[in-house]
N, C-alpha and C positions, 0 to 999 in steps of 0.2 A: 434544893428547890429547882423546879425547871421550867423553864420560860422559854417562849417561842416568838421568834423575829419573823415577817412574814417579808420580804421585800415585791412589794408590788408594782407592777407599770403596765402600758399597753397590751407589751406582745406584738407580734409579726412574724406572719410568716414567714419562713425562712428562706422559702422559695416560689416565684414568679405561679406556681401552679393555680389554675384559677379557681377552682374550688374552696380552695383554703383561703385563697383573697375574695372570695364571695362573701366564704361564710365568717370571715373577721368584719367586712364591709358592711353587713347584714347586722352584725353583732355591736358596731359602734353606733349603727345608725340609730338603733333601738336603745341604746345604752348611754349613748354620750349627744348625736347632734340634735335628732327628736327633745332630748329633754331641755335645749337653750334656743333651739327653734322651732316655730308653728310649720312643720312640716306637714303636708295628706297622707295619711295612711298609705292611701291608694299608689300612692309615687314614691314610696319608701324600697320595692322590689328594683322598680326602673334604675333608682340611682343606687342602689348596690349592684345590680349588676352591671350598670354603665365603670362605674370605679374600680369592680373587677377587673373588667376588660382593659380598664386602659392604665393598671397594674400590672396585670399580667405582660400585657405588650408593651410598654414601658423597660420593665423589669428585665425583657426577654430580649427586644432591643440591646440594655444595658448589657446586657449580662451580667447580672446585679443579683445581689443575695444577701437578705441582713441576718448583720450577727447580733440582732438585739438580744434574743433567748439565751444565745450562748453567754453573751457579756452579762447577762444579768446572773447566769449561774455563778459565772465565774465570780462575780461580787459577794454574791451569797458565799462561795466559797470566802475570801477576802475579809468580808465581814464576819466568820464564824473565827476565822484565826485571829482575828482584832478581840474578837470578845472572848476568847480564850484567854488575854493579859487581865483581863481586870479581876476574876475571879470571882470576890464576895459572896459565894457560896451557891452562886446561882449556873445551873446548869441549862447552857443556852443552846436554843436548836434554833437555827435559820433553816427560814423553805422559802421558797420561789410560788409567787399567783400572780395570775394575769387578769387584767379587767375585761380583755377582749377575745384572750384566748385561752387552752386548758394549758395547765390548772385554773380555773375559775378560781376566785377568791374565797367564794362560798361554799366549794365543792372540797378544798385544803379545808376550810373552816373547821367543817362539817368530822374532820377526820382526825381533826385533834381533841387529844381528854377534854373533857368539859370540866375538869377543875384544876386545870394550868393556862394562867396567864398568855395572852397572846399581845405585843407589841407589834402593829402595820407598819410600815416605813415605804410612803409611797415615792417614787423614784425620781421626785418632779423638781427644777430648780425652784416654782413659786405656787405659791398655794393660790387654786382659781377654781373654778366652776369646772373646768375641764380635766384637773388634775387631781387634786387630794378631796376635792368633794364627792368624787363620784366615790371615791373607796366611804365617805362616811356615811352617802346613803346605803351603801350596799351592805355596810354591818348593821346599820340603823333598822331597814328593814330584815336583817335577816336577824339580826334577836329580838323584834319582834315579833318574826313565826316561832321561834323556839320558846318565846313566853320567860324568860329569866333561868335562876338555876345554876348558872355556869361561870365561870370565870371570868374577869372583866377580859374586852377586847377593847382593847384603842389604836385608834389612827393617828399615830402621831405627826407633828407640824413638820413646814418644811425645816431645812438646814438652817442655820443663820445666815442671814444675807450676806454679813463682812465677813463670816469665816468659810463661806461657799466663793466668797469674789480672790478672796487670798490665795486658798487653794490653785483655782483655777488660776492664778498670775502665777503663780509659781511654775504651774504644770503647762504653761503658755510656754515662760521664760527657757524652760529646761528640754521642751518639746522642740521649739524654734532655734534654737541654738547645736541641739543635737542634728537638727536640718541644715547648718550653715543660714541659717534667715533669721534677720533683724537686725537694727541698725536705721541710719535716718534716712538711705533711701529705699527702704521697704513701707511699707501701709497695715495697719491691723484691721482684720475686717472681723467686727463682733455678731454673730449671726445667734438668731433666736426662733421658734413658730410665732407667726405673726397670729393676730386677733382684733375680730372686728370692732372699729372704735366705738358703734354706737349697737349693740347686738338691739335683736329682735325684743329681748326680757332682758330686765335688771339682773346681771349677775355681776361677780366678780369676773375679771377677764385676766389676773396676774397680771398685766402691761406694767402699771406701778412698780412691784414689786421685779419684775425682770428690768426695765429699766436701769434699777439701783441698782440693781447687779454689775449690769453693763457698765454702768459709768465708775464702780466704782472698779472693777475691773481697770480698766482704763485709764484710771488715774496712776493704778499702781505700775501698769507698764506703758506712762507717757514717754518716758528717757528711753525706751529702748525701740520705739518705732518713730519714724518723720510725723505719720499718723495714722488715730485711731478712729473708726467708724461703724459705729453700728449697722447691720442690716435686718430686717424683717422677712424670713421665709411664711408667704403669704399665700393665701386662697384664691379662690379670685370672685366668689356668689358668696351674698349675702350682705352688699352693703361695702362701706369704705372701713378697705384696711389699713393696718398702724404703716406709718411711715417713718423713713424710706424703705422699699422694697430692696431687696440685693441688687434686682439690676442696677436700679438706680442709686445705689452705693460704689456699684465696681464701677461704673460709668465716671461718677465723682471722682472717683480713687483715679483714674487713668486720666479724666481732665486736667487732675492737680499736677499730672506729669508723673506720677507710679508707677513704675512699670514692673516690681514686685512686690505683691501681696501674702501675706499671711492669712487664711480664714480658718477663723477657727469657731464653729458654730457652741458655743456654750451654756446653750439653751436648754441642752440637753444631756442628762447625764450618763448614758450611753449610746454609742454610735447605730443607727437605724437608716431608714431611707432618708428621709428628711435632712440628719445632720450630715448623710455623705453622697445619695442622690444628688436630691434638690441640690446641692453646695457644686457636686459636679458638673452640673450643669447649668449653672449660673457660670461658674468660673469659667468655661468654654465660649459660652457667650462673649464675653468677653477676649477676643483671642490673643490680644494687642499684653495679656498679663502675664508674667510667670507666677504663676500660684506654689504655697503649698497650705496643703491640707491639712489641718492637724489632726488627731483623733480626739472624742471628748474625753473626758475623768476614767469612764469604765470602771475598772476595779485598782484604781491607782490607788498605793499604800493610802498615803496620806487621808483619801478623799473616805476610805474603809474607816480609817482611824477616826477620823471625825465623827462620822454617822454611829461610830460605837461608842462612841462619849454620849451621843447626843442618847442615843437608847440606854446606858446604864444610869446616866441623869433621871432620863422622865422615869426610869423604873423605880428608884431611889424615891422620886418626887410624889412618885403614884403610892408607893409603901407607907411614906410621912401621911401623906391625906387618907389614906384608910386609917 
């Protein structure tokens, strides 16, 4: 039998070019902030191409290039050798779709048999309006234009929270160490994308559920930093964001007398702008700090191995209920 793992996430361009940060900027606006805010039509052009621009020049600035594409193949690869161990007769194909870039979701959809199963596994640490829902509308309506017929597709849930916070304490413990960093006068700084506490519409925002994370994170590596502090990589329109912001976390961290930090944004489970941009430049702000950086999870054995449990489970779980 064969079965198809789809791993899904944003996407990002890989490079500063402004076109490509256009038409990602154009494609989220329409796809992800229109649908949780009452935005105008009419000013939906303006603000993609204001965030191009100051992508592009940002990016160009940096000298900055994300390897989200890459890291996310790379898992695909990871995750097909993980699901290789388990066998049960099921012949498993991983593909890579993006919600804002190509491969579109719909467009991969579209191109698999219509009578083999397809499992989603969207790349998100917490299930929110912004993450695992968007992939459920988008199957939602897309097997409604195809009218039934076909093989089930599911979106399946996030990770489990305690065995996503382990993971990452491990992959903290073995990352920071292999740096020379950590010990009681270093700082852990737990970074996340922050989300508006009171949005425009009722949605889910993940905050809840990222929280747990963090703290339990946290718990697990309280012995091996002085201290541990969460930060918020935040917005700045739309209302009051979650607190504390990074600034005002590293600012904390250097009051308390730290003068080395560890940040390790685990918010995210591969490295993009946000988890090493934004991070870059919070931590410079700050100059008074020696930082280091860590990478997130990426295609770490372990974090492969998880996600292949958790797909041979719901597969297992899906068979019983049919």
């Amino acid at each position: 039998m064969r079965r198809h793992v789809v791993l899904l996430t944003y996407g990002e361009p890989p490079t500063p070019d402004f076109f490509a940060q256009l038409k990602y900027s154009w494609r989220i606006l329409l796809g992800l902030t229109r649908a949780v805010a009452p935005i105008p039509a009419a000013v939906l052009p303006v603000i993609a191409l204001s965030r191009a621009r100051f992508r592009n020049r940002l990016w160009t600035t940096e000298r900055y290039g994300s390897p989200l594409e890459r890291l996310t193949e790379a898992q695909a690869a990871g995750l097909a050798a993980a699901l290789a161990n388990p066998g049960g007769g099921i012949d498993w194909q991983v593909h890579v779709a993006y919600e804002f870039r190509d491969p579109l979701l719909t467009v991969l959809l579209n191109r698999l048999p219509a009578d083999e199963p397809v499992d989603i596994v969207p790349m998100y640490v917490a299930d929110s309006a912004f993450t695992h829902e968007i992939g459920r509308g988008t199957v939602a309506r897309w097997a409604e234009r195809l009218g039934g017929g076909r093989a089930p597709v599911r979106v399946l849930p996030a990770l489990d929270e305690g065995r996503f916070a382990e993971i990452s304490a491990a992959h903290v413990a073995r990352e920071a160490e292999a740096r020379g960093a950590g010990g009681k006068e270093w700082a852990l700084v737990l970074a996340a994308h922050g989300t508006l506490l009171e949005p425009a519409r009722p949605i889910e925002t993940g905050r809840g559920a990222t929280e747990r994370v963090a703290a339990a994170i946290a718990q697990r590596l309280a012995g091996r930093f002085g201290m541990v502090q969460p930060a918020w990589l935040n917005h700045v329109y739309g209302g009051r964001w979650t607190e504390p912001p990074v600034d005002q976390t590293l600012k904390r961290v250097a009051e308390a007398g730290y003068r080395r930090v560890v940040y390790y944004p685990f918010g995210f489970s591969a490295d993009n702008a946000e988890s090493q941009l934004e991070g870059r430049i919070a931590l410079r702000a700050q100059p008074g700090l020696e930082a280091v950086h860590l990478p997130c999870l990426n295609a770490a054995p372990e974090f492969m191995a998880a996600l292949a449990r958790q797909v041979v489970e719901q597969a297992r779980a899906s068979g019983k209920a049919a």
